[in-house]
TORLUMVO-254828 format. One line per field, with one value per residue: residue number from 0; chain; x, y, z of N, C-alpha, C in turn; residue in three letters. Coordinates in Angstrom, 2 decimals. Layout:
BEGIN
seq	(NUM,...)
mol	(A,...)
nxx	(X,...)
nyy	(Y,...)
nzz	(Z,...)
caxx	(X,...)
cayy	(Y,...)
cazz	(Z,...)
cxx	(X,...)
cyy	(Y,...)
czz	(Z,...)
type	(Ala,...)
***
This chain:
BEGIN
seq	(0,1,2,3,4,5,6,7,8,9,10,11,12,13,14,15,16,17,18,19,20,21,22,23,24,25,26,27,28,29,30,31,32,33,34,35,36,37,38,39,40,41,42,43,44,45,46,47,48,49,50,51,52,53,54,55,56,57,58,59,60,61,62,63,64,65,66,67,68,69,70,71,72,73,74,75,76,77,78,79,80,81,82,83,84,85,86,87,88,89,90,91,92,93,94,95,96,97,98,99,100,101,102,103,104,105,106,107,108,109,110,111,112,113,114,115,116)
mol	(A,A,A,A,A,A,A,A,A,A,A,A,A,A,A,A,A,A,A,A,A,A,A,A,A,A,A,A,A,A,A,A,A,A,A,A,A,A,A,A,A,A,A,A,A,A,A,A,A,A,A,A,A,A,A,A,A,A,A,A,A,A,A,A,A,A,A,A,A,A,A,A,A,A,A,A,A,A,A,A,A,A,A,A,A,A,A,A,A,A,A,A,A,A,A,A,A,A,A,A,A,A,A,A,A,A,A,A,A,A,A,A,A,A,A,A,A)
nxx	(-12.66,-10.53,-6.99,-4.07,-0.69,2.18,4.87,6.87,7.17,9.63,9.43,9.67,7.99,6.90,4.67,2.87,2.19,0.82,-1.33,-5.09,-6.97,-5.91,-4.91,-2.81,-0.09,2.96,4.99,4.17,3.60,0.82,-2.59,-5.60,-9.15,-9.27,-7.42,-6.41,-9.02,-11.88,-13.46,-15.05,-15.20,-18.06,-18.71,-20.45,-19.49,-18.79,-20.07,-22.00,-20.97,-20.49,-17.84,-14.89,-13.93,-11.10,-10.19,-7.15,-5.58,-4.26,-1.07,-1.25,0.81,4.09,6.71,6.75,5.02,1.51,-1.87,-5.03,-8.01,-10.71,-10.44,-9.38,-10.37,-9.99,-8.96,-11.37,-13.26,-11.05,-9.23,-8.27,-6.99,-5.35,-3.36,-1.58,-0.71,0.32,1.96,4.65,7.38,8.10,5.72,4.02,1.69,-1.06,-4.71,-6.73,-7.93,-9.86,-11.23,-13.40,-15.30,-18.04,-18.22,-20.44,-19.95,-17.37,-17.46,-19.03,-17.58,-15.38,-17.89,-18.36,-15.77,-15.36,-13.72,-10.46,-10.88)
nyy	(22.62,23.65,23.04,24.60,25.40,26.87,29.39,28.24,26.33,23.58,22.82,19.88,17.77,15.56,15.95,15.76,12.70,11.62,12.58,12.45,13.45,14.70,17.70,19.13,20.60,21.42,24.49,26.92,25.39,24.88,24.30,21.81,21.30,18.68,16.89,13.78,13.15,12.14,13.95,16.02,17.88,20.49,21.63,21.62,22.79,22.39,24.72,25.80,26.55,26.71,25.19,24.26,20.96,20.70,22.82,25.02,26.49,29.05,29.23,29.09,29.46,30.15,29.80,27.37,24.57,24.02,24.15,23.61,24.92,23.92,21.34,20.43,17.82,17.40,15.25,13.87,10.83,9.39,8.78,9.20,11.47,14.56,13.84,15.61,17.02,15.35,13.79,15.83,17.38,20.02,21.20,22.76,22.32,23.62,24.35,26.32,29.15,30.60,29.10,27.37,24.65,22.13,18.88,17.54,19.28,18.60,15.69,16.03,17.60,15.91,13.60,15.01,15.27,12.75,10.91,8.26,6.36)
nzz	(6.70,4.23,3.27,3.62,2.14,3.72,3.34,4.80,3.79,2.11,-0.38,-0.11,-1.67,0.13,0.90,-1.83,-2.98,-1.12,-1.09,-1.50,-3.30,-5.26,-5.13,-4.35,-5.84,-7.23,-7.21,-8.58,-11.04,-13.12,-13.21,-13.26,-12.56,-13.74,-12.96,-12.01,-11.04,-12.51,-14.14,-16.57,-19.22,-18.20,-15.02,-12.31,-9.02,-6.01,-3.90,-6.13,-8.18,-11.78,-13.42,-15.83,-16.46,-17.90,-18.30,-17.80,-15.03,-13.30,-11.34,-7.80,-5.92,-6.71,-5.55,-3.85,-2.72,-3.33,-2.52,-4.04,-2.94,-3.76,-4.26,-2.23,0.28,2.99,3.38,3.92,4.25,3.15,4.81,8.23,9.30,7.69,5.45,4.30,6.12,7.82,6.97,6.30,7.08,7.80,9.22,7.30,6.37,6.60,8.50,6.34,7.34,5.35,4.38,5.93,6.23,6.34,7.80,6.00,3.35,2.62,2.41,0.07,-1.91,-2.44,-3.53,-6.29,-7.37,-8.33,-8.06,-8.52,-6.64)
caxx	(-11.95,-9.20,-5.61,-3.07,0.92,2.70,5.79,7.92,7.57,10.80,9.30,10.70,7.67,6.18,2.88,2.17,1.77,-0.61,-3.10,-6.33,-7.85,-4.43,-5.32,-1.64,0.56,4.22,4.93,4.64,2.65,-0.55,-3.29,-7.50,-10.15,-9.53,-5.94,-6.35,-9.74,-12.42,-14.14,-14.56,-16.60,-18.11,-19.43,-20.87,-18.38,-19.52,-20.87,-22.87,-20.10,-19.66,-16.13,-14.52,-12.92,-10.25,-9.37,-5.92,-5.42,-3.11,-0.43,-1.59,2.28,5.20,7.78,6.64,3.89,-0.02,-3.25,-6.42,-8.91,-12.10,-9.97,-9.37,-11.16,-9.22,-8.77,-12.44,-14.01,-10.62,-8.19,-8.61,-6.67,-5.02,-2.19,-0.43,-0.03,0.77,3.82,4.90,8.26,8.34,4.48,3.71,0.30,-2.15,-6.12,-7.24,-9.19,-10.70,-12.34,-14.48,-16.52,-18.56,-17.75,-20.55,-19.62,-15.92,-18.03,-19.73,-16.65,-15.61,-18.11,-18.26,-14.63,-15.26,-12.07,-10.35,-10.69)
cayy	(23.62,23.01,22.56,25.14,25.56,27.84,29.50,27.20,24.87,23.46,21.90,18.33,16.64,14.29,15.54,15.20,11.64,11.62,13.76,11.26,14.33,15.31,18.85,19.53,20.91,21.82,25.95,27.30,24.83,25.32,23.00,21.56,20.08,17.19,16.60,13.08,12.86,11.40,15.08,16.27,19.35,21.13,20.75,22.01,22.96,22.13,25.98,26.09,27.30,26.16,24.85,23.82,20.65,20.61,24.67,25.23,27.49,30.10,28.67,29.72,29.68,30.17,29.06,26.12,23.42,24.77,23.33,23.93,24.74,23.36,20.04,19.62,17.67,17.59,13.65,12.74,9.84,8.76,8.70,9.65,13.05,15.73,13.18,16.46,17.74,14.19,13.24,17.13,17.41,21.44,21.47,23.75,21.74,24.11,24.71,27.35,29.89,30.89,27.54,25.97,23.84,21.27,16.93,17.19,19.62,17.75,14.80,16.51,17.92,14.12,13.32,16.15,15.22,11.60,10.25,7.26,5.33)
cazz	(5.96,3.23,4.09,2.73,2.37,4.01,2.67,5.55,2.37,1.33,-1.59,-0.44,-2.40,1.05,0.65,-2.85,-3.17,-0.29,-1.43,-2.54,-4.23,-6.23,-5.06,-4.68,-6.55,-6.89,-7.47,-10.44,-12.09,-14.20,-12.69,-13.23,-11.83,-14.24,-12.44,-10.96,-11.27,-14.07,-14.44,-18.18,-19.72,-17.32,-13.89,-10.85,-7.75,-4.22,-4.21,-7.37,-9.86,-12.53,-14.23,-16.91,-15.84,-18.81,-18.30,-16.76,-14.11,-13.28,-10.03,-6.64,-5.44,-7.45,-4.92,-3.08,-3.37,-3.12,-2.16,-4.70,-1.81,-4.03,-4.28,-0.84,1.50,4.29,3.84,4.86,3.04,2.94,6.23,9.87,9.26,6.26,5.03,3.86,7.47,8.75,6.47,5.80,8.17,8.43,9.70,6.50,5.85,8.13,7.84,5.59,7.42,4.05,3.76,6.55,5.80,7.30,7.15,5.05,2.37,2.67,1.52,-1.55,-2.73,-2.81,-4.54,-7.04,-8.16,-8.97,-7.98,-9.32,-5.75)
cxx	(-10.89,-7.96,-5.04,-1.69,1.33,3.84,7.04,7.75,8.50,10.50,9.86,9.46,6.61,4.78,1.97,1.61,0.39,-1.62,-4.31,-6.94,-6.85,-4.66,-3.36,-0.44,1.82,4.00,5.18,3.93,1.19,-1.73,-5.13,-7.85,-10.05,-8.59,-6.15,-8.07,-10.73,-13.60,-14.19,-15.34,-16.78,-19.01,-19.83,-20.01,-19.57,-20.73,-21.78,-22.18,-19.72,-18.56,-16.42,-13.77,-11.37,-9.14,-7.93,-6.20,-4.17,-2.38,-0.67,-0.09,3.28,6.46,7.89,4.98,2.29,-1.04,-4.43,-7.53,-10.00,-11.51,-9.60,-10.22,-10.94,-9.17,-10.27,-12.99,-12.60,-9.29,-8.97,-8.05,-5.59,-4.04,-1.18,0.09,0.67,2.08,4.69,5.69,8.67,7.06,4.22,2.20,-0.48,-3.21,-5.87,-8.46,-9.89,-11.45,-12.73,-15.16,-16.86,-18.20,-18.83,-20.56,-18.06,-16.65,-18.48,-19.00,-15.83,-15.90,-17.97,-16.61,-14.12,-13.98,-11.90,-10.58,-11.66)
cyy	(22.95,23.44,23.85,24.79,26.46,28.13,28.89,25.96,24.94,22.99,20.29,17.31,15.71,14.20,15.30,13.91,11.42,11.90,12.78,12.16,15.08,16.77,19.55,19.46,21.75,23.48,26.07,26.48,24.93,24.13,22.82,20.70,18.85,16.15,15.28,12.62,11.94,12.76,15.36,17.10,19.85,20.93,21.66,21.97,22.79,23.50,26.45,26.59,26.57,26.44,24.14,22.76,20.52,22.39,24.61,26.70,28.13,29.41,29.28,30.35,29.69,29.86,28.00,25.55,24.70,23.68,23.86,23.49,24.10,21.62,19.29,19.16,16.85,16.01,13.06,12.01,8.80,8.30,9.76,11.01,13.56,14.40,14.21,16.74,16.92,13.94,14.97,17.43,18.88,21.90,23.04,23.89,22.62,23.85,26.24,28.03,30.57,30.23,26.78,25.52,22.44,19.69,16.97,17.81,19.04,16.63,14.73,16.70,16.62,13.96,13.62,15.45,13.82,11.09,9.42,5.81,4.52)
czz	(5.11,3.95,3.09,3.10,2.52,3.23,3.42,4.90,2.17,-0.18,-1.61,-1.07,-1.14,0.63,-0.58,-3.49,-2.09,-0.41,-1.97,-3.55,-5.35,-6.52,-4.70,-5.46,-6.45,-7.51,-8.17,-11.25,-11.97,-13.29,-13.37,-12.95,-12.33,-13.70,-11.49,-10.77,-12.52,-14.59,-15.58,-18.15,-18.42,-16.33,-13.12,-9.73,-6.68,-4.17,-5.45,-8.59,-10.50,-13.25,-15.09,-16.58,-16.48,-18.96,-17.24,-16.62,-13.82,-11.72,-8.94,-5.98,-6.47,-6.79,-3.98,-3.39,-2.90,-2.88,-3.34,-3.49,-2.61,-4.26,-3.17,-0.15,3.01,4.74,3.76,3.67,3.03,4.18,7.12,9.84,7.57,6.16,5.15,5.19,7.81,8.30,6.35,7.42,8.66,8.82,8.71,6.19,7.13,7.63,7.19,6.44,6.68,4.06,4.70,6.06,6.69,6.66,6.04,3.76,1.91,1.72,0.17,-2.29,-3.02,-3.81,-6.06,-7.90,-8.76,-9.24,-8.38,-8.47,-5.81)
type	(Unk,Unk,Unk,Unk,Unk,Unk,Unk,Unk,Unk,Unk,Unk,Unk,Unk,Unk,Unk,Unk,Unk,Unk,Unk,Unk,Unk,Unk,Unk,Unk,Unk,Unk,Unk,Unk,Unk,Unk,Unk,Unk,Unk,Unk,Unk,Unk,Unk,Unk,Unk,Unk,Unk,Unk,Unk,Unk,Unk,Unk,Unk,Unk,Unk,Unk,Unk,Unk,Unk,Unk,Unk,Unk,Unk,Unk,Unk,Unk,Unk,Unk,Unk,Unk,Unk,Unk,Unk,Unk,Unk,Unk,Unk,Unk,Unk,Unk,Unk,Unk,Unk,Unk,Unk,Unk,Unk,Unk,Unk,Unk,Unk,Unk,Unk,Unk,Unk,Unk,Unk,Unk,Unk,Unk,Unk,Unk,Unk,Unk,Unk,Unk,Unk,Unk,Unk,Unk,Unk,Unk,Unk,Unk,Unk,Unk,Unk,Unk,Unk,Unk,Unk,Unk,Unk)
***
């Protein structure tokens, strides 16, 4: 499943560097699939939808950081657990019960976003 932020966000910033998939984002700002990635034109999502990877998006949160659930993948491919939860000192980083998913759709969405690693 993807990771979200609760509103026991202070906004202090820990987990944004962590992120390998640069699926988070501070509140209030605009975000896309191209964010951190090498995505361009348009693509295929884990689920069959297609995006635009160049389209900005409307902010999930407006007062503390957010997660883009199709950008998360809960670390795997790249550490033993979420980074965000691990460094994140008010335990804001939870799972998303919106978004299970299995290690190997975690993996696809990986791939899918052609990271820079």
């Amino acid at each position: 499943m993807a990771f979200m932020i609760t509103d026991a966000c202070t906004s202090c910033g820990a987990c944004l560097p962590e992120c390998p998939t640069h699926a988070i984002y501070e509140g209030g700002a605009f975000w896309k699939y191209a964010d951190g990635t090498t995505l361009c034109d348009t693509f295929t999502l884990h689920d069959g939808r297609e995006a635009d990877a160049d389209e900005f998006h409307n902010p999930i949160a407006e007062d503390y950081y957010f997660i883009v659930a199709d950008k998360c993948t809960e670390c795997v491919g790249f550490h033993e657990e979420p980074q965000c939860a691990a460094v994140c000192p008010h335990e804001a980083c939870v799972p998303d019960p919106d978004y299970v998913e299995s290690k190997e759709t975690l993996l696809q969405k990986k791939a899918i976003l052609q990271l820079f690693f």
